[in-house]
N, C-alpha and C positions, 0 to 999 in steps of 0.2 A: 784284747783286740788291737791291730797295729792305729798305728795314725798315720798314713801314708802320705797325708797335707805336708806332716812338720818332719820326715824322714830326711836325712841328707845324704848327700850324694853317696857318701863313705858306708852309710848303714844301709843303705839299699843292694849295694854290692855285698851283701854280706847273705842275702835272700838267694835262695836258692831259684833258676832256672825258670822253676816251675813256676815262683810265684809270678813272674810275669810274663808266663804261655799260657797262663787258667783259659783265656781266652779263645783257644784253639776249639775244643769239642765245638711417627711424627709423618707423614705422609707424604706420597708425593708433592703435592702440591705446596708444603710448606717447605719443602727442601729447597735446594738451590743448584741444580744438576749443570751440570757442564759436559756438555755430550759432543760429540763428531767434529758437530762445527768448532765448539771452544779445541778441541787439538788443533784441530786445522789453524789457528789462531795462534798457537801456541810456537815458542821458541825450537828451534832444531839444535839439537845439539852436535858438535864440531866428528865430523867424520876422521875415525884414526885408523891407526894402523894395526888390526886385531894382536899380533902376534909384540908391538911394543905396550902397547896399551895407555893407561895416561900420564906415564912415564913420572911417577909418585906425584901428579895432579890430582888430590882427593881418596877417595879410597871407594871401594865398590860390594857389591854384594851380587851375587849370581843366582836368579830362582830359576829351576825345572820344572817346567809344565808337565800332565801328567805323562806318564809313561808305559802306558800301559800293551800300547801297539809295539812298543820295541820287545818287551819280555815276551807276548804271545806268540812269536813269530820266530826260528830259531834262527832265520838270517838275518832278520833286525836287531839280535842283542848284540853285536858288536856297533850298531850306533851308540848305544847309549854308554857302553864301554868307551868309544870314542870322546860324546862330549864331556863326562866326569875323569878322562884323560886331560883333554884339554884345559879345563880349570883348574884339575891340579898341576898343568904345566906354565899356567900361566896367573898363577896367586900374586906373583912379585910384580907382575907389566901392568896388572889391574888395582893391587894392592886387595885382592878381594880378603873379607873376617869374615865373610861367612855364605853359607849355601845353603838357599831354602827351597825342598820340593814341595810339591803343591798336593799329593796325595793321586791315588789310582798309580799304584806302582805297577800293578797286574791287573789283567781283565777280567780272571778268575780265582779266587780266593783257595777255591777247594776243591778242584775235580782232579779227577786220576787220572782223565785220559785227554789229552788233546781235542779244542769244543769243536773243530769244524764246522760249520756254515757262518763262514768272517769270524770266530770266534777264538781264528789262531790253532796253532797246530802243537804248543806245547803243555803237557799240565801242569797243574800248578805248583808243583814242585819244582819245574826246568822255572816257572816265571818268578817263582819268589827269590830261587838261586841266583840267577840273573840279574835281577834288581839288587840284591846283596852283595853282587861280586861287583860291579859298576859304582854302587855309592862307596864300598871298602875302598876302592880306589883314594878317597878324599880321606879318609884315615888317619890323625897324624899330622894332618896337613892344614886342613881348615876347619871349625864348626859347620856340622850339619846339623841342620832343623828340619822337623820333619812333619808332617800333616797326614791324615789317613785319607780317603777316596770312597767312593759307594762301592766298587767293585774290591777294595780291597778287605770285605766284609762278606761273611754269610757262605755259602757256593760260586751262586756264577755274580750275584749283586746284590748284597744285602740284605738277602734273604732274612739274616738274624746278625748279630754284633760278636760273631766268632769268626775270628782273626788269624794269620799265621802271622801278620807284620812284628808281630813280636817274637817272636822265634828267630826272626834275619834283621831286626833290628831292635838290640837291647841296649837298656840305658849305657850299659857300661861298652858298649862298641866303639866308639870313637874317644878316643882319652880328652880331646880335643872339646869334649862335651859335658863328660861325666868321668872322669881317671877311676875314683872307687876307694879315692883317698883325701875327699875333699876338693878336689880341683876340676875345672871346666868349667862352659858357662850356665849350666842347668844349675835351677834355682830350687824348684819343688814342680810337683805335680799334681792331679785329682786322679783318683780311681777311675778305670773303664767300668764299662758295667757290671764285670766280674771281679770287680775289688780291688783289681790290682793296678799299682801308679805304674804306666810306660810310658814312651814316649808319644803316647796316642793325645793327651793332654798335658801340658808343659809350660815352665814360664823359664828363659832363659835373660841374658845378659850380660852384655860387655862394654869395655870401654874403644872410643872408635877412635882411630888417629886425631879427627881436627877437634876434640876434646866430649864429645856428645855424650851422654852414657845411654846406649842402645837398649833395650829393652825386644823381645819378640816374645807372644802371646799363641802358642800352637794347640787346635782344639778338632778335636775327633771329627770324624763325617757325621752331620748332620748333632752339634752337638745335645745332649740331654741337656733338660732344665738346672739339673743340677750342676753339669759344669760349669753350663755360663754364671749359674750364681758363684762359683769358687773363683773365678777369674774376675769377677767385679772384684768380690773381697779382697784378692791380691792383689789387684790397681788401687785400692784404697789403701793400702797400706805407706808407712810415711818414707819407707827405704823405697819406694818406687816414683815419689812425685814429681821427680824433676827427670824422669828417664824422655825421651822420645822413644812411643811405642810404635809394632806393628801388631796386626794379627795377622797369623797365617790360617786360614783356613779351605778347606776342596771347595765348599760352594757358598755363595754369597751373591756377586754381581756376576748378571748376565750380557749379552753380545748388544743386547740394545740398552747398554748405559743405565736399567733398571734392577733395584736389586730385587733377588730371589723372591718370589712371596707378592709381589707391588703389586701382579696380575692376578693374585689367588694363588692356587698350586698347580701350577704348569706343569708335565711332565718336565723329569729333572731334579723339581722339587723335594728335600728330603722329607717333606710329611707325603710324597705319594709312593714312598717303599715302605718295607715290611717294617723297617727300622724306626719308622717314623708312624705306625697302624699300631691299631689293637691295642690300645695303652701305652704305648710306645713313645715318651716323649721325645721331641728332635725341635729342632731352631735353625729356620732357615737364613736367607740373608735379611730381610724387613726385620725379622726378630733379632737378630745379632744386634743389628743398627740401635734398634729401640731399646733395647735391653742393655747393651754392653759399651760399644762402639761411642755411641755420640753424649753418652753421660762417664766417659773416662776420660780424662784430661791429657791422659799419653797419648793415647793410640791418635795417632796421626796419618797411620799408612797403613792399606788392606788390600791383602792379596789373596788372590786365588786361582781355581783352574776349573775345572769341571766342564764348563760350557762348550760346545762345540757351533757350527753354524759360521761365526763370522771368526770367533778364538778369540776374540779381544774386546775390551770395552774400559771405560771410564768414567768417573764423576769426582763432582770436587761436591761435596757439603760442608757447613758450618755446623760444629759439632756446639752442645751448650753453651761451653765454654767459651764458644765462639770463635773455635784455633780454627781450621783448616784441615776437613778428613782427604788423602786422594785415596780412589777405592779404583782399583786396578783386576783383570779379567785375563789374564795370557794360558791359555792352552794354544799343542799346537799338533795334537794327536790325529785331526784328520786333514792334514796337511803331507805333501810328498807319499801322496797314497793312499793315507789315512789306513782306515781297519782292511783295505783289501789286502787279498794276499801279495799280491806286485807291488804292494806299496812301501815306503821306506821304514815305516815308524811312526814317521812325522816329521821328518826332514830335518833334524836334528838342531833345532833353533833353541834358541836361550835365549834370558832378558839378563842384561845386565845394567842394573841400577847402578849410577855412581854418584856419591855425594860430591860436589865439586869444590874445590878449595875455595869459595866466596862465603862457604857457610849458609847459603841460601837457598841455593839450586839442587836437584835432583834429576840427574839426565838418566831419561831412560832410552836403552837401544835395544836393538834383536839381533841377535848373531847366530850364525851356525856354521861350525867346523866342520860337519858334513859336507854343506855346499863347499866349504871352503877347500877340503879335500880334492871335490869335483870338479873345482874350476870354477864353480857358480857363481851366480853375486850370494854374496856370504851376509850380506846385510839385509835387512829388511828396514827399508827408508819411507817406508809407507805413513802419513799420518797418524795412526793407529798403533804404529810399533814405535816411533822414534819421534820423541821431544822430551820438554823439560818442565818439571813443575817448581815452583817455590814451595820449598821447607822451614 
């Protein structure tokens, strides 16, 4: 039997194809939230010029909300072509090491024919290419991290834990992550439900310019009991203690500064899909937190997307430890149209995280090349999209 925990990058590449498509067939109240009003409170960070960027002031990281309205839709896949242009044009003005998407790269995982009724008019084969041919773009160029989505599971939304994402993205696709000779910054992984380690669950790892050793923690849609136990064990480990972590994961905090779970299972919820029934183990965000999150001593930053409604939200908690967790919320799928067919995609906005040379700060902004294209206001300066926290 393999042991796919202790496999390295070089022996994985040696697995044939297959083995990583099998897939295919503490409480509110004790917390200490920091919601609307604390941004509103919060620092602005210095408005630049997209196209110089912060001119080797710090260094940055770029996440992708989900994207699922760009691939359904055959006139919106050249947004998303657009904005993973843009950031592989602009890795030097921002200095960005890496680019994390949030998951739900497609609306449908597995249908043959175009869903029609707001479901998008391509199938899943035009959306999964799409999304493959947009990240390839970053190829070579930056680390990409990846996360998975409810929709990128089952048929049309997680119906079951069969997957094409790993067909259009394999470990060994970006050299930059995984080369297949020992190089990149992927570290190990846990199995999917079907045995096999992809990038569906991941620990990765680099060194960042103002001296930090980064750490990111990437874990499936709605993860099983048993990943999150694999991911504690890896933060315990003594080669990761002094790392600054994230997690990446599709759903966790939602649009009212609550995480997942706080209310029970809200639609949304990964215990209210099929992935998450019937014996089905899944961990939404309250569980992340309790389980994972605030008894790891890295993880200091969490990200995700999934939520729709307002697309954004925050909170600041003290984790055991007592360090400082900020849990961040950016989708931006029903935006510039959202799921209609006249719509753009999602207006093609990004967040771009930058650490800033103090060593302290973490400025976060929203950009979009789209707009920017357009003539639009290309920023979003909204309290919600644009301030700064301490790190």
């Amino acid at each position: 039997m393999i042991d796919y925990a202790i496999l390295s990058c070089r022996t994985l590449n040696m697995l044939t194809r297959r083995h990583f498509t099998k897939g295919i067939v503490g409480s509110l109240l004790a917390s200490q939230v920091q919601g609307f009003a604390g941004i509103k409170g919060l620092k602005k960070p210095a408005v630049l010029d997209p196209d110089r960027g912060i001119e080797g002031k710090g260094w940055s990281m770029v996440v992708l909300p989900d994207t699922q309205n760009y691939a359904k839709f055959a006139k919106n896949q050249q947004h998303f072509d657009l904005m993973t242009e843009w950031i592989r044009d602009h890795i030097g003005a921002w200095n960005i090491k890496a680019v994390l998407h949030e998951g739900d790269f497609v609306e449908q995982n597995d249908i043959k024919e175009g869903g029609g009724r707001g479901w998008g008019d391509q199938n899943s084969a035009s959306q999964w290419r799409s999304a493959q041919k947009s990240m390839s773009t970053l190829y070579g160029h930056v680390p990409t991290i990846l996360t998975t989505g409810n929709h990128d599971y089952g048929i049309r939304n997680a119906e079951t834990r069969e997957t094409q994402f790993n067909n259009h993205f394999g470990l060994t696709d970006n050299p930059l992550v995984c080369d297949g000779k020992g190089g990149g910054i992927w570290r190990e992984g846990f199995p999917n439900s079907f045995g096999a380690v992809t990038l569906e669950n991941a620990l990765y790892t680099f060194g960042a310019p103002d001296g930090r050793k980064m750490l990111v923690l990437s874990l499936e849609w709605g993860a099983r009991d048993e990943v999150v136990e694999w991911a504690k064990s890896v933060l315990a480990k003594q080669e990761y203690q002094d790392h600054f972590g994230i997690l990446l994961t599709h759903a966790y905090l939602n649009g009212d500064n609550l995480r997942d779970g706080t209310k029970g299972h809200q639609s949304g919820n990964p215990h209210t899909y099929p992935t998450g029934k019937n014996g089905q183990t899944t961990n939404d965000g309250t569980e992340l937190w309790e389980k994972l999150v605030k008894v790891s001593p890295q993880l200091k930053l969490v990200l995700n997307g999934h939520i729709m409604g307002r697309h954004v939200g925050y909170r600041k908690d003290d984790a055991d430890g007592g360090h400082e967790v900020h849990q961040m919320v950016f989708n931006a799928q029903g935006l510039g149209g959202g799921s209609d067919e006249k719509g753009n995609g999602g207006d093609g906005w990004l967040r771009i995280l930058t650490f800033e040379p103090n060593g302290k700060e973490l400025s976060v902004r929203t950009f979009s090349p789209l707009r920017q294209k357009l003539g639009k206001d290309m920023w979003n300066t909204g309290d919600d999209h644009d301030f700064v926290v301490s790190v």
